[in-house]
C-alpha positions in Angstrom: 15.5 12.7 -2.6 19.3 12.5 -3.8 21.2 15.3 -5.2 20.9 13.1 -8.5 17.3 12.8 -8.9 16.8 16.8 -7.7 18.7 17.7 -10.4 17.3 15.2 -13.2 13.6 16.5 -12.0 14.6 20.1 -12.7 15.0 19.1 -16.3 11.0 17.8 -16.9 8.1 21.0 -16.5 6.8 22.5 -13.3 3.6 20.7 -13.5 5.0 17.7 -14.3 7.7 18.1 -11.6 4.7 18.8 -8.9 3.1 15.7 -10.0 6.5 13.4 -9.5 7.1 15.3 -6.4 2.8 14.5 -5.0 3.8 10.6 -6.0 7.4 10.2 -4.4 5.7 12.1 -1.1 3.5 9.2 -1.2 5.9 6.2 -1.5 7.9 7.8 1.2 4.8 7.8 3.5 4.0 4.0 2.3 8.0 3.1 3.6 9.0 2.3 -0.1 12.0 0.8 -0.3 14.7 3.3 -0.7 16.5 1.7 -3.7 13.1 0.6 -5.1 12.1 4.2 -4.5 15.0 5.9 -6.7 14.5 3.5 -9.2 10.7 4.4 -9.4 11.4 8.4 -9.4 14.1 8.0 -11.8 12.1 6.0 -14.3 9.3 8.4 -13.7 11.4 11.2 -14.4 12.3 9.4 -17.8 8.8 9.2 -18.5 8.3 12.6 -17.8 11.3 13.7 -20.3 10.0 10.9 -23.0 6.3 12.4 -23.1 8.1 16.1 -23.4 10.0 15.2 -26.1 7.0 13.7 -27.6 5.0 16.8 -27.5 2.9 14.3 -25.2 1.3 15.1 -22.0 2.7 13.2 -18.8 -0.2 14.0 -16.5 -2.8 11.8 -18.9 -0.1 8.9 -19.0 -0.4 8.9 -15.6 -4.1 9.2 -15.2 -6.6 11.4 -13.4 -6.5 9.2 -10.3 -2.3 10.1 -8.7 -3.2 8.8 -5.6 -4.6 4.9 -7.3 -1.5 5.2 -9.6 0.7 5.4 -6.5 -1.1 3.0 -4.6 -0.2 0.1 -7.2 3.5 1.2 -6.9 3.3 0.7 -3.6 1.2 -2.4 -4.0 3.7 -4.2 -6.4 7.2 -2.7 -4.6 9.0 -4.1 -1.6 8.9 -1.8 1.8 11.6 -0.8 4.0 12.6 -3.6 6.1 12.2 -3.0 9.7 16.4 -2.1 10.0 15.5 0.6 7.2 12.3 2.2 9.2 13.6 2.1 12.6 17.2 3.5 11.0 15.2 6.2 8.8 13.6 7.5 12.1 16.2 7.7 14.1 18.6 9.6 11.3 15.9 12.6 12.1 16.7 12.3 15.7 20.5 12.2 15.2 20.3 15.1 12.7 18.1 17.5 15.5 19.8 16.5 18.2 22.9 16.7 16.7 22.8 20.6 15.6 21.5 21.2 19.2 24.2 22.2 21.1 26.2 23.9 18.3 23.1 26.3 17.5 22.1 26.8 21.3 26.1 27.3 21.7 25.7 29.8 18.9 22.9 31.9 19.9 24.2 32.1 23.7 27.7 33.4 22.1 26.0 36.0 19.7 23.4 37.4 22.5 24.8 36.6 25.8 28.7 36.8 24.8 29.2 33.4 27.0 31.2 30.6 25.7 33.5 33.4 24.3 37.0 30.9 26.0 39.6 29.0 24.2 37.4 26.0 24.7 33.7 25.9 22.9 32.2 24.5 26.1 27.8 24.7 25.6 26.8 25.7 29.5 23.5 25.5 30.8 21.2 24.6 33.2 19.4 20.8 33.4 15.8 22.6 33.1 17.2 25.2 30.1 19.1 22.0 28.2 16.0 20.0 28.9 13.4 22.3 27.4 15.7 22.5 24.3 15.4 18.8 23.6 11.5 19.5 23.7 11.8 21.7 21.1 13.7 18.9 19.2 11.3 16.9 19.7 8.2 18.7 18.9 10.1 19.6 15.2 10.7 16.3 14.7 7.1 15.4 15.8 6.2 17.7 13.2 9.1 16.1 10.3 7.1 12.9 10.7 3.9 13.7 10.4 4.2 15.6 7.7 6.0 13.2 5.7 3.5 10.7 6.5 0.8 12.2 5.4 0.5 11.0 1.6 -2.5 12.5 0.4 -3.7 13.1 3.5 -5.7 16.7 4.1 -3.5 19.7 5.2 -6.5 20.6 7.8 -6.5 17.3 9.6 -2.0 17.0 9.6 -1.5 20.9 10.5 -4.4 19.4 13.6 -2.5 16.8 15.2 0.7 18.9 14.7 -0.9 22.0 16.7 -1.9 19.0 19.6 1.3 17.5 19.3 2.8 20.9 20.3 0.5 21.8 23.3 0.9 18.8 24.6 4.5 19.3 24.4 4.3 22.7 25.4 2.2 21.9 28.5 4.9 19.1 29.7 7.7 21.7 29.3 5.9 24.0 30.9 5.4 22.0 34.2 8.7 20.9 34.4 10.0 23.4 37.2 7.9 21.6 39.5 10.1 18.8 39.5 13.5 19.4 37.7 16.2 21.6 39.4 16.7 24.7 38.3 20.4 25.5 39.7 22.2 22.7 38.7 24.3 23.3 35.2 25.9 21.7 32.7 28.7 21.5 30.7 29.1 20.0 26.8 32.1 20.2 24.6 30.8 21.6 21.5 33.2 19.6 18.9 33.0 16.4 20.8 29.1 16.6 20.4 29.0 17.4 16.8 31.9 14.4 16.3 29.5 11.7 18.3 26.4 12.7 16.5 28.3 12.8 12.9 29.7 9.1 13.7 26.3 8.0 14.6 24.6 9.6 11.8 27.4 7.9 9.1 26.7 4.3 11.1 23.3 5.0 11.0 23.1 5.4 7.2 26.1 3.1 6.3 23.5 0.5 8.1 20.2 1.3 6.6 21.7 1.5 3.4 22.9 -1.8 3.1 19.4 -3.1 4.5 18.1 -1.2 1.6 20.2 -2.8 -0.9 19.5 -6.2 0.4 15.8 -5.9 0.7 15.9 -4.8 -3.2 18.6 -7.8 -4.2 16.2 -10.1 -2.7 13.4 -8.9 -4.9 15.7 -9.1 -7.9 16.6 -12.2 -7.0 13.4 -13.5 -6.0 12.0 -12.5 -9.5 14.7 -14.2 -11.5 14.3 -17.9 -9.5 10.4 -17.2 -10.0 11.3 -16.4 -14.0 13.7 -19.3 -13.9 11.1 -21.5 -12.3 8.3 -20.8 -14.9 11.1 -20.8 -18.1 12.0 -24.5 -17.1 8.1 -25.3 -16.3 7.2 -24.5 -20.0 10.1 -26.2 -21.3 9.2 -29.2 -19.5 5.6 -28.9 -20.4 6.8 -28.9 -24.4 8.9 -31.8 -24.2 6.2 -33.8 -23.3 3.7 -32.8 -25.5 7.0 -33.5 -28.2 6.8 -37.0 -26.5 3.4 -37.4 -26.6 
């Protein structure tokens, strides 16, 4: 959610806010449209302020059923095109992987004292560097299925999570059978973060403008379909007028 729309939602009332927040966790786990989606927030955070300042309560305009409501959002909206899902997964890779080496570069300085030269140069082994992309993995594992759960019950997400993690977990586990475990290497700290910052500006650049083209064609298609039906009915009068 944008800095924008945080801020506008802290204006409406906790309950209120939890029940915009349940609904916009459930058009991001539909793939929404991303414009379409800040339009729908926004205009639900307008209702929320409208009913407040009506003395009105915003939970029975929306109805006892949040889930049904959000469905026929869904229902009547356009969804990420398949540049938009593909870019909105990969962002969370970029952003993981990105942070890696600075943090492990970090820790290593603050406990071990290495990496202390003129250069910041992230050393470590294949196996060590290896088993720290696991754990990128496995959080990003988690990122996804925990924004994809909708209304989905905590007991059953948390679940596949755990197995997610074991699985993972196992894999790493085994790896010293087969990866060697002298061999090091050696990543420029700054270059990393520079690649991974150009990438992630691309990478949003891009799905952005898929985003505002998907929702332009929806605009657009609705006006032709208004135009279409506008010169129907006039045509249809003119010949009754003839008639």
């Amino acid at each position: 959610m944008k800095r924008v729309l945080k801020k506008s939602l802290a204006s409406v009332s906790p309950d209120d806010r939890k029940i915009i927040r349940r609904i916009s966790a459930y058009l991001l786990s539909h793939h929404m449209n991303e414009v379409v989606y800040e339009e729908t927030v926004s205009d639900l955070i307008g209702m929320a302020e409208e009913c407040k300042a009506r003395s009105e309560d915003f939970s029975l305009v929306i109805g006892p059923d949040i889930e049904g409501f959000s469905r026929e959002l869904v229902k009547n909206a356009p969804r990420m095109s398949w540049p938009e899902r593909v870019l909105a997964e990969l962002q969370w890779f970029l952003y993981c992987f990105g942070m890696l080496v600075p943090v492990m570069y970090i820790v290593n300085l603050i406990f071990t004292g290495s990496g202390t030269g003129a250069q910041l140069t992230f050393t470590a082994t294949i196996l060590t560097f290896i088993k720290y992309c696991v754990v990128c993995v496995s959080v990003i594992t988690g990122i996804f299925i925990f924004r994809r759960r909708g209304f989905g019950a905590p007991k059953i997400t948390v679940g596949i999570y755990i197995a997610v993690f074991v699985i993972l977990f196992t894999v790493t586990d085994s790896l010293e059978r087969f990866v060697p475990t002298d061999i090091e290497i050696h990543l420029d700290v700054i270059a990393w973060v520079v690649t991974f910052g150009v990438l992630l500006l691309l990478s949003w650049l891009i799905r952005r403008l898929s985003a505002m083209t998907t929702a332009y064609m929806r605009v657009l298609g609705q006006r032709l379909q208004r135009s279409f039906l506008t010169h129907r009915d006039s045509s249809d009068t003119d010949k009754d007028k003839e008639e």
